[in-house]
N, C-alpha and C positions, 0 to 999 in steps of 0.2 A: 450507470452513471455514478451512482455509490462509492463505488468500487476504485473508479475512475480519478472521484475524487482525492478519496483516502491515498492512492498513492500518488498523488500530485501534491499530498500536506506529506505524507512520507513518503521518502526515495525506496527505503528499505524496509523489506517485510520479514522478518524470520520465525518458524514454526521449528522450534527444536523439538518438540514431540507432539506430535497431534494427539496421540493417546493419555496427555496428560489432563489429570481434571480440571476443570474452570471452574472459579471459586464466584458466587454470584458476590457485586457491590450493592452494598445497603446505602444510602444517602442519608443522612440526617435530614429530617423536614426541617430544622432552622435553618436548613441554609440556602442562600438567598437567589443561588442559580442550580443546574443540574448541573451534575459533574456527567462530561464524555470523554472519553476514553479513543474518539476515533485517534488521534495525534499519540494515543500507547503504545506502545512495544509489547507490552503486557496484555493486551487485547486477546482475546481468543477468538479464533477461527468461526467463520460464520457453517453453520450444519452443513449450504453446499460445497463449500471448499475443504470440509473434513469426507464427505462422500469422493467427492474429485481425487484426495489423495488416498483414500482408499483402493478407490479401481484405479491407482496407479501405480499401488504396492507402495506408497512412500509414508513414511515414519517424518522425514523432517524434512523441510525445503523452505528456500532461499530465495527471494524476487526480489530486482531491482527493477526501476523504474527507468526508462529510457525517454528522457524530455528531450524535446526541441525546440527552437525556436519557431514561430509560426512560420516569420519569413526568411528563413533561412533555405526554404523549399523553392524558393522563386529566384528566378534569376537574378532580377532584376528588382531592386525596393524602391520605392519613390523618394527621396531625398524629403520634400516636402510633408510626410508622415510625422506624427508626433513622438518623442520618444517613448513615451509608453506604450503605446502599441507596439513598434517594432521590439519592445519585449515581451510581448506576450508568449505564453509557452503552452505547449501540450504534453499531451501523454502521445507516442510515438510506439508504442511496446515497452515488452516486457522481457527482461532475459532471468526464467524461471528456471532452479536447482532443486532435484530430489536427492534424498535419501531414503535406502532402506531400513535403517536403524536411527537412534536419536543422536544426533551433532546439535553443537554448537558452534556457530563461528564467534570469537571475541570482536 
């Protein structure tokens, strides 16, 4: 569900080197909320997604996110629905890219 989320706040995910180090964040106790990172770009890879690319021989890869509409699956939408709901969206898949070496897409 985590996972799920995070890319439902981001579309795009990119790992240009997994073998690069991750710098730990210090917070300042003044201050007055936590700082998260899930909405970063700069995030680093959670342990089992650096395993996963490992036994897949890949150095850097690429996911985006494939939403949809809920009711775009249905034939048929009831006219009488409110309009926020008939926007509601999911996560649908994933179309996930490896590399063997470190890339960067700009």
């Amino acid at each position: 569900q985590a996972a799920r989320f995070l890319f439902m706040k981001n579309k795009v995910r990119m790992i240009c080197d997994c073998r690069a180090r991750s710098i730990k964040v210090i917070e300042a106790e003044a201050l007055p909320f936590e700082i998260s990172l899930c909405g970063s770009a700069l995030r680093a890879p959670h342990n089992c997604h650096l395993q996963y690319m490992e036994n897949m021989n890949s150095i850097a890869s690429l996911v985006m996110a494939v939403v949809v509409n809920e009711n775009d699956e249905d034939d048929e939408v009831e006219s009488d629905q409110p309009t926020e709901q008939q926007k509601k969206k999911k996560l649908w898949g994933l179309l996930v890219c490896h590399h063997e070496s470190p890339r960067y897409v700009p």
